[in-house]
C-alpha positions in Angstrom: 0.0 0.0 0.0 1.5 3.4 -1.0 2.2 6.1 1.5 -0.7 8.4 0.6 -3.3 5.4 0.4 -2.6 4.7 4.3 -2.7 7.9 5.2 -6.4 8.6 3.6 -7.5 5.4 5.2 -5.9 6.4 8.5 -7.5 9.6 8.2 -10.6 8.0 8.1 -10.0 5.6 10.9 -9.4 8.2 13.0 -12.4 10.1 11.9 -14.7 7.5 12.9 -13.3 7.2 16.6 -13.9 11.0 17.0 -17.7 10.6 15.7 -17.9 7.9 17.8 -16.4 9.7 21.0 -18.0 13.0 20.4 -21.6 11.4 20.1 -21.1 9.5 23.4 -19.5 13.3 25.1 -22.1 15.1 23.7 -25.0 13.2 24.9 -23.6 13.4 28.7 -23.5 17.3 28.6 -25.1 18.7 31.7 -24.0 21.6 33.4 -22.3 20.1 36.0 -20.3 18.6 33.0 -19.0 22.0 32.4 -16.6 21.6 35.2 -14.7 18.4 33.5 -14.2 20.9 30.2 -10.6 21.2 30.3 -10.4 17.7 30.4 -12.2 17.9 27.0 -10.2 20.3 25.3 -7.6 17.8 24.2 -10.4 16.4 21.7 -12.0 19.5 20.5 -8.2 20.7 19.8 -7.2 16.9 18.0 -10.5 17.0 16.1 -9.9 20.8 14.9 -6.5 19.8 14.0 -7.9 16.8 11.9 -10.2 18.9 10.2 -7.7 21.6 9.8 -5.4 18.2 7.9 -8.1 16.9 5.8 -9.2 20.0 4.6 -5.5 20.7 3.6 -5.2 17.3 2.0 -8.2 17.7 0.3 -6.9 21.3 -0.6 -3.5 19.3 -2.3 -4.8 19.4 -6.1 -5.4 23.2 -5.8 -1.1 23.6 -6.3 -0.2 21.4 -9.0 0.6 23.5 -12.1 -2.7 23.9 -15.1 -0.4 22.3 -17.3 0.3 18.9 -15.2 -3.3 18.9 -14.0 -4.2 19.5 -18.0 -1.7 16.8 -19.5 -3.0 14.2 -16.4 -6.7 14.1 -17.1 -6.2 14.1 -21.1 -4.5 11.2 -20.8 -6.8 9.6 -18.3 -9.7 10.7 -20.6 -8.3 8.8 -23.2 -7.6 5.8 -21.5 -10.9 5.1 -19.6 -13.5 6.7 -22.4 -11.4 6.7 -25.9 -12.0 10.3 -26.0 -9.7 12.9 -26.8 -10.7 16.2 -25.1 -9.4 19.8 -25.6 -9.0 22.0 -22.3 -9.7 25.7 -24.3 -9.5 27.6 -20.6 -8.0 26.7 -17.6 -9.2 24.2 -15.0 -10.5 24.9 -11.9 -10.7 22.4 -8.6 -12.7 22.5 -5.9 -13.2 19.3 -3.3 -17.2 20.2 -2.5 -19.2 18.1 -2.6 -16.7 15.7 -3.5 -13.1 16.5 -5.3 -13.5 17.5 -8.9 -11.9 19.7 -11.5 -14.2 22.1 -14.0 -13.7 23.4 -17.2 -15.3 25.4 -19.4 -14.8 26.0 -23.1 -13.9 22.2 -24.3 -14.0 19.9 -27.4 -14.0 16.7 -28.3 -11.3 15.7 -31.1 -11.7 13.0 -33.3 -9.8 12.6 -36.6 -8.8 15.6 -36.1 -11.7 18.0 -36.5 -14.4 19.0 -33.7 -17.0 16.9 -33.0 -18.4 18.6 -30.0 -17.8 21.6 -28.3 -18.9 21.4 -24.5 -19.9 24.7 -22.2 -19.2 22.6 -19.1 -17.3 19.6 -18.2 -16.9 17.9 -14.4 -13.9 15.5 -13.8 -15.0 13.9 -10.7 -11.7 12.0 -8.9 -11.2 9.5 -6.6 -10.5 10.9 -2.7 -7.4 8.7 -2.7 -4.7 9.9 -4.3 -4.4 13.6 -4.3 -0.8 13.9 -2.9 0.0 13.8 -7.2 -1.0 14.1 -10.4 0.3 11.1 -11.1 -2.0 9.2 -9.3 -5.3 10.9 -9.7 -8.3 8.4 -10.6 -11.7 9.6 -12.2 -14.5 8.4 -11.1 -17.2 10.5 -13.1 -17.5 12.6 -15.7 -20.5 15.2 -16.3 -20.9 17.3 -19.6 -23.2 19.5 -19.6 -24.3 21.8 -22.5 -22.6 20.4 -25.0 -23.3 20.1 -28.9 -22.2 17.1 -30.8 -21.5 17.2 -34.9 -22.5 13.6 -36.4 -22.7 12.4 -40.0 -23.0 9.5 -42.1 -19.2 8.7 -41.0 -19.2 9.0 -37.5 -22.8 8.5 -36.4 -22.2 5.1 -34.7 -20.4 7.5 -32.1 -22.4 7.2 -29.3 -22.5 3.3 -29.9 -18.7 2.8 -29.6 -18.0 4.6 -26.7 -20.2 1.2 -25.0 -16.9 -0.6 -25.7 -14.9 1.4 -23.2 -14.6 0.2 -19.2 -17.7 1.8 -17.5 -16.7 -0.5 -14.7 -15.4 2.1 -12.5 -15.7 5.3 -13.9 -19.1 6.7 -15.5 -19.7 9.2 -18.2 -23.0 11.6 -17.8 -24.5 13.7 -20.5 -26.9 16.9 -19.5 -28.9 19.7 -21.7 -27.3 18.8 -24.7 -27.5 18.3 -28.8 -27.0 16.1 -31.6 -26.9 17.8 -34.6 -26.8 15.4 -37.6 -25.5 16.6 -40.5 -25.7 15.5 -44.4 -22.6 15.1 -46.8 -23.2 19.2 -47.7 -23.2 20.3 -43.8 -27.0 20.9 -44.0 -28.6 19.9 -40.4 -30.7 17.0 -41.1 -32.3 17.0 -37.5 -31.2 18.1 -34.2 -31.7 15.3 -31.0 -31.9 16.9 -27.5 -30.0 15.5 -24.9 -31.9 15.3 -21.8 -29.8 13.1 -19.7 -27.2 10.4 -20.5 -25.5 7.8 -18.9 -22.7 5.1 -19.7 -22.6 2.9 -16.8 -21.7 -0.9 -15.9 -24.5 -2.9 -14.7 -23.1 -5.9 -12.3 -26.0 -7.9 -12.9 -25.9 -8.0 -16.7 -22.2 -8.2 -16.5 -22.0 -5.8 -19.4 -21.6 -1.5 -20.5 -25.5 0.1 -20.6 -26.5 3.4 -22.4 -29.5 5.0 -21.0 -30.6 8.5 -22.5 -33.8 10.8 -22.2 -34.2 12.6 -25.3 -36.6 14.7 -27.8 -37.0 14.8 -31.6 -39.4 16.3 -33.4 -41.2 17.6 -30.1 -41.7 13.8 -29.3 -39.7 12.5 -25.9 -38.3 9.2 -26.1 -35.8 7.3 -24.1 -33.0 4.6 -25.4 -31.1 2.1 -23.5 -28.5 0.2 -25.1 -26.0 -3.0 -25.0 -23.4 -4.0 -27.0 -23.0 -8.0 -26.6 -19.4 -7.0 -28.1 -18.7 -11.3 -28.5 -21.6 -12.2 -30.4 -21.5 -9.1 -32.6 -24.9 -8.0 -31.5 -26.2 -4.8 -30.7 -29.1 -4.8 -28.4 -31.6 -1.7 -28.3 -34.9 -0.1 -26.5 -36.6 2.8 -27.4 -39.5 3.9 -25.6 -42.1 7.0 -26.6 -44.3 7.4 -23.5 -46.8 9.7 -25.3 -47.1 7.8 -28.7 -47.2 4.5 -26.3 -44.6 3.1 -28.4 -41.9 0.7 -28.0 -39.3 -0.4 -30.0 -36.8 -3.5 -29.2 -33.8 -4.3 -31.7 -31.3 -6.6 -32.1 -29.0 -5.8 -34.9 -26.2 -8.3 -36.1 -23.3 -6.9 -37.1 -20.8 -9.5 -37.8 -20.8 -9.9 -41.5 -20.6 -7.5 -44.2 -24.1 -8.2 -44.6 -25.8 -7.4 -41.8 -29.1 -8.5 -40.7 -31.4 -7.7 -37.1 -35.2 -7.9 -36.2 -37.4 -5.4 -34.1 -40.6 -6.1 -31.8 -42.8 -3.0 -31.5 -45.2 -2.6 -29.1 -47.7 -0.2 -29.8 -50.9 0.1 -27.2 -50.6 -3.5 -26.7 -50.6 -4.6 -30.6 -47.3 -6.3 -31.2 -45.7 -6.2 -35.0 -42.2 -7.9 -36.2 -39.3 -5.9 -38.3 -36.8 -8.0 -40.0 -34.7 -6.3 -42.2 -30.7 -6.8 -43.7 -28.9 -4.2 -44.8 -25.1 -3.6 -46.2 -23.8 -0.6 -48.1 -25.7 -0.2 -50.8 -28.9 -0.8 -49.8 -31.6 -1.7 -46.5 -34.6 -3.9 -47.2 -37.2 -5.0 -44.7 -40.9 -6.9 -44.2 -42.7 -6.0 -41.4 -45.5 -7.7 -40.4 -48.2 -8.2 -37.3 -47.1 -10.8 -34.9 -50.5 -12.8 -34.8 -51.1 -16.0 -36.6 -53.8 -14.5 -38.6 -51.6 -11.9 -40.5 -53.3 -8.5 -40.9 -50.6 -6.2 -42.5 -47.7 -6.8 -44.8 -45.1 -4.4 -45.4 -42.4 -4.6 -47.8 -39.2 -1.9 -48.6 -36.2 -1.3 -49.9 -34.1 2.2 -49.7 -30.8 2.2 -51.9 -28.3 4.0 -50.9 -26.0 4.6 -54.0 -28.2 5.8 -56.1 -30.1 7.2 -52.8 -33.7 6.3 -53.6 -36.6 4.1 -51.8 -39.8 2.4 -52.3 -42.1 1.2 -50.0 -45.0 -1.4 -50.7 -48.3 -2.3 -48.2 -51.0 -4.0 -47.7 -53.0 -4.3 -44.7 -56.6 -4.9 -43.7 -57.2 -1.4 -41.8 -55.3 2.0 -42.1 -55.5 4.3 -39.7 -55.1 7.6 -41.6 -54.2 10.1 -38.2 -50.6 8.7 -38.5 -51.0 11.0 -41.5 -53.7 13.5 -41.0 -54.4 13.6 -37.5 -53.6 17.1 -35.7 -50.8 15.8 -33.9 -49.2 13.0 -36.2 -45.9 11.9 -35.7 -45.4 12.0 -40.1 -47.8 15.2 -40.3 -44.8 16.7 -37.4 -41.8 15.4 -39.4 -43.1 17.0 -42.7 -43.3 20.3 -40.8 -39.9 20.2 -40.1 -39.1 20.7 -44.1 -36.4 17.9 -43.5 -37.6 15.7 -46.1 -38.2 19.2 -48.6 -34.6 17.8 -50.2 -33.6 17.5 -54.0 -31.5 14.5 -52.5 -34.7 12.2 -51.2 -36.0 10.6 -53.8 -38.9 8.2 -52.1 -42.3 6.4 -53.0 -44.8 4.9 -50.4 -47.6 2.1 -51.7 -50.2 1.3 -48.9 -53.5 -1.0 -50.0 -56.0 -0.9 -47.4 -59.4 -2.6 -46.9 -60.5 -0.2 -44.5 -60.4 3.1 -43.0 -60.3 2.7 -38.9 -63.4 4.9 -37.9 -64.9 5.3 -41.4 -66.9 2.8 -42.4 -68.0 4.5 -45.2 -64.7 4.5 -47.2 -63.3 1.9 -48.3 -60.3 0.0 -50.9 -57.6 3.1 -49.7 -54.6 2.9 -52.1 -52.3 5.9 -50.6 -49.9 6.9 -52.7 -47.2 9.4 -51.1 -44.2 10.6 -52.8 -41.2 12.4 -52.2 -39.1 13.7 -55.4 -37.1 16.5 -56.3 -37.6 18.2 -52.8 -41.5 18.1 -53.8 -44.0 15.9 -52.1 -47.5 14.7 -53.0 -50.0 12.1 -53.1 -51.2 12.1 -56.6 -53.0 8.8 -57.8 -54.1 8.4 -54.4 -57.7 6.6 -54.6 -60.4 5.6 -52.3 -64.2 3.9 -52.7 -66.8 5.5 -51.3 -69.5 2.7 -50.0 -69.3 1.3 -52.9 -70.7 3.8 -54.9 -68.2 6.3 -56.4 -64.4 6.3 -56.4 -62.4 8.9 -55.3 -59.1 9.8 -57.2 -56.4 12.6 -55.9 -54.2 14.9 -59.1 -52.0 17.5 -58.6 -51.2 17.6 -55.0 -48.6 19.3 -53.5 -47.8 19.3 -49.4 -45.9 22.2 -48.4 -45.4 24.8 -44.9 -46.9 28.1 -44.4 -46.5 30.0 -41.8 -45.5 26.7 -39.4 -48.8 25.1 -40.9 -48.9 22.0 -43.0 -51.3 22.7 -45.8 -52.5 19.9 -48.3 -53.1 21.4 -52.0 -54.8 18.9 -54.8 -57.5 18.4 -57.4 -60.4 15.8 -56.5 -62.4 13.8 -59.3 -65.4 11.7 -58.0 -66.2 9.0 -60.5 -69.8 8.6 -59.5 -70.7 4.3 -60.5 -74.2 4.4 -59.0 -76.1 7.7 -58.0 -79.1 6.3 -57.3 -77.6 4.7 -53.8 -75.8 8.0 -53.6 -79.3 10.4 -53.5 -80.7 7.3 -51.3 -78.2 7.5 -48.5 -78.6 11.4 -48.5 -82.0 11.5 -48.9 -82.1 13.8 -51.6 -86.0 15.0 -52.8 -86.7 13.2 -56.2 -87.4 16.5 -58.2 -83.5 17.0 -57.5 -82.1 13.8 -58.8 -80.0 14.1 -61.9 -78.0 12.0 -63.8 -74.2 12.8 -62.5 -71.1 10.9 -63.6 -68.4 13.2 -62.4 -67.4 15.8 -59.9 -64.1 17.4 -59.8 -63.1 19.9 -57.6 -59.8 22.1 -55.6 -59.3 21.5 -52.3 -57.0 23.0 -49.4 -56.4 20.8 -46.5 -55.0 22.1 -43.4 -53.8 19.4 -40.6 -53.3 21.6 -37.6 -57.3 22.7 -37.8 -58.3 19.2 -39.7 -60.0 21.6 -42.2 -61.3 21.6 -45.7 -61.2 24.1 -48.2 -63.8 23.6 -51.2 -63.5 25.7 -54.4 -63.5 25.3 -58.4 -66.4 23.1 -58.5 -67.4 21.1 -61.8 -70.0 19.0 -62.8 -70.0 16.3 -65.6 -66.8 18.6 -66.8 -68.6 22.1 -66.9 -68.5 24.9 -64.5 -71.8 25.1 -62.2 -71.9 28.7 -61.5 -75.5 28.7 -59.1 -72.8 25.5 -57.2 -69.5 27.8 -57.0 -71.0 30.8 -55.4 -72.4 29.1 -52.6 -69.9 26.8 -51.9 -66.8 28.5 -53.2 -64.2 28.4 -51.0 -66.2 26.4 -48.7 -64.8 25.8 -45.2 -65.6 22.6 -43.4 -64.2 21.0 -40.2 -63.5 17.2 -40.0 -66.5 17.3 -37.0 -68.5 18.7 -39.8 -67.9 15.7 -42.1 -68.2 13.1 -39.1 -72.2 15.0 -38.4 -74.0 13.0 -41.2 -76.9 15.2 -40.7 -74.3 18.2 -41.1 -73.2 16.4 -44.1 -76.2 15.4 -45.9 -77.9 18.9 -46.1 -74.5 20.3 -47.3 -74.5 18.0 -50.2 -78.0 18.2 -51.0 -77.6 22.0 -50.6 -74.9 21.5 -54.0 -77.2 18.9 -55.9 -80.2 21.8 -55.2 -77.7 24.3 -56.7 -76.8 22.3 -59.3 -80.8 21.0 -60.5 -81.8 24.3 -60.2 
């Protein structure tokens, strides 16, 4: 044992007999006791004199020259975490609550360029050990407002550090960022660190990431374990308000790589298995029951960048894309995906329409090319009677609102049912193959916008000025009442 490490632990020792003697002193104290005080004053003067020691032990780091103290923890940095830090200003120690230099104005160097610049960093270090710099031992590290720079080359950088010794020493990560970056610099999307950790767990005998984060105004967490022997990766992300969760096991010991994901999503369970390499990432995804309700298929290439996705699935629900809050409707407001770059196609064939019974045979067609994005050919039956077909769409941001822009043409098949189910007077029921009309949809209000109006192919002009830039409220649409005077207000306009 060196001289310094038995001189902290008789420090201690001694520390605990003076607890232990003042507790049994103290509790004694009557005044009468005040006569046997100068036979006290040897301890109060040893314990001051301890205190007086450990402070100045503890007070040791506060002398060693920036430079040593600098050199010392880069080096001890690098060896427990594979990190090599920049110290831009100079370090400062202080022992309360517990020994630990600060520094503010840092980075974190890899290949040579920046990859995070950090407002604050905490190098907690062991209590032994002070009398050098030689021996100092960190225990924990805290960043705190820092932002990290990733790209397609160094993204997997939060996953390697999981290959470092967490076993005595852990890393923390507070009020930070990830800004992800594309090959031309442009920020792709920005993750907020709320908290992160790299610890060892002693009962899974292995590293754990565990992070609290937010993209997209949606809070998620994400623990992690690299199973570094059986080239697996092991992840779990959880979205508490989307009641979402999402377990991965990825495989990455061949070139071509391979994994599978559960998700668990309000206590529906679906299956991801998917390979990938370096040109391309295909998947299936699928429902986990025996009776298989959805198929999905995909594949996005990488070099040329472009993807296609293909489904079929007996029910669709639609909010995912048109709901107030939905998480796509959110991630097209961000104008990421309003890139020359993405070039991407999305094939869904639905039975259904959760909540509508009226609609039926949904084939949504969504499309992202040339940093324009629409759902042209999109079609939909309407009970059976008339078919639905979407032209000239465009979904763009105004304002911070998503809007929906598009022509509409109703192949009518049998208008008969049609004036039956809206009980339309008989005096009013014409022949009517066709109606096409412009729309504007906006998702944050779940409004329509009615305008341009034609009949059979001519311009009504009795059915444009009442209804000409119509406005009408999804709880409009779902009042059938509501809904059946409106249209038999247009087939009025239009007989008349």
């Amino acid at each position: 044992m060196t001289k310094s490490n038995l001189f902290v632990k008789n420090l201690k020792n001694i520390n605990k007999s003076i607890n232990s003697l003042l507790e049994r002193n103290l509790n004694k104290l009557k005044f009468d006791n005040f006569k046997t005080l100068p036979r006290n004053n040897k301890i109060i003067l040893a314990v001051v004199a301890l205190f007086i020691l450990f402070v100045s032990y503890l007070l040791v780091p506060s002398f060693y020259k920036q430079e040593n103290i600098s050199k010392k923890l880069k080096i001890e940095l690098q060896s427990k975490f594979n990190l090599d830090f920049t110290f831009n200003q100079n370090i400062d120690y202080n022992f309360f609550p517990r020994p630990h230099f600060v520094s503010k104005g840092s980075y974190i160097i890899e290949n040579q360029k920046n990859i995070a610049e950090i407002k604050k960093i905490i190098i907690y270090v062991s209590l032994n050990n002070l009398f050098s710099t030689k021996n100092f031992n960190i225990k924990e590290v805290l960043l705190e407002h820092a932002n990290f720079e990733l790209n397609n080359k160094n993204s997997n950088f939060f996953i390697k550090l999981l290959n470092n010794n967490f076993l005595n020493a852990n890393l923390k990560i507070k009020t930070s960022n990830i800004f992800f970056r594309n090959l031309e610099n442009e920020v792709l999307f920005i993750n907020k660190i709320k908290k992160l950790k790299y610890y060892y767990d002693s009962k899974k005998l292995k590293n754990i990431l565990y992070s609290e984060n937010e993209i997209f105004n949606t809070s998620f967490s994400i623990e992690a374990i690299n199973y570094e022997e059986e080239k697996k990766l092991y992840t779990k992300l959880d979205f508490d308000l989307a009641k979402l969760q999402i377990e991965n096991t990825f495989n990455y010991e061949k070139d071509f790589k391979s994994g599978s994901a559960s998700l668990l999503y309000n206590k529906n369970k679906s299956l991801i298995n998917y390979k990938v390499n370096e040109s391309f990432f295909e998947f299936n995804y699928s429902n986990e029951l025996d009776k298989e309700k959805f198929l999905y298929t995909g594949k996005l290439n990488f070099k040329p960048f472009y993807s296609v996705f293909d489904g079929t699935t007996e029910e669709l629900d639609i909010s995912y894309f048109f709901g107030t809050n939905a998480i796509i409707a959110e991630l097209l407001k961000t104008e990421i995906f309003y890139n020359k770059n993405i070039d991407f196609e999305l094939n869904i064939n639905s039975n259904k329409i959760e909540n509508n019974r009226n609609f039926t045979n949904l084939f949504l067609k969504f499309k992202i090319k040339e940093g324009l994005i629409d759902i042209d050919d999109t079609k939909v039956e309407w009970k059976d009677n008339s078919i639905i077909k979407l032209s000239d769409t465009l979904i763009y941001v105004k304002d911070g609102k998503l809007f929906l822009d598009g022509r509409s043409q109703v192949n009518i098949a049998n208008i008969k049912n049609i004036y039956k189910f809206l009980l339309t007077p008989k005096n009013f029921r014409k022949e009517i193959k066709t109606i096409d009309f412009s729309f504007t949809y906006v998702f944050s209000e779940k409004a329509i916008i009615l305008s341009n109006i034609m009949i059979d192919g001519k311009y009504n002009q009795k059915v444009n000025k009442g209804l000409d830039n119509f406005y009408l409220r999804d709880n409009d649409i779902q009042n059938k009442i509501y809904f059946k005077n409106m249209m038999n207000d247009i087939i009025e306009a239009y007989s008349g």
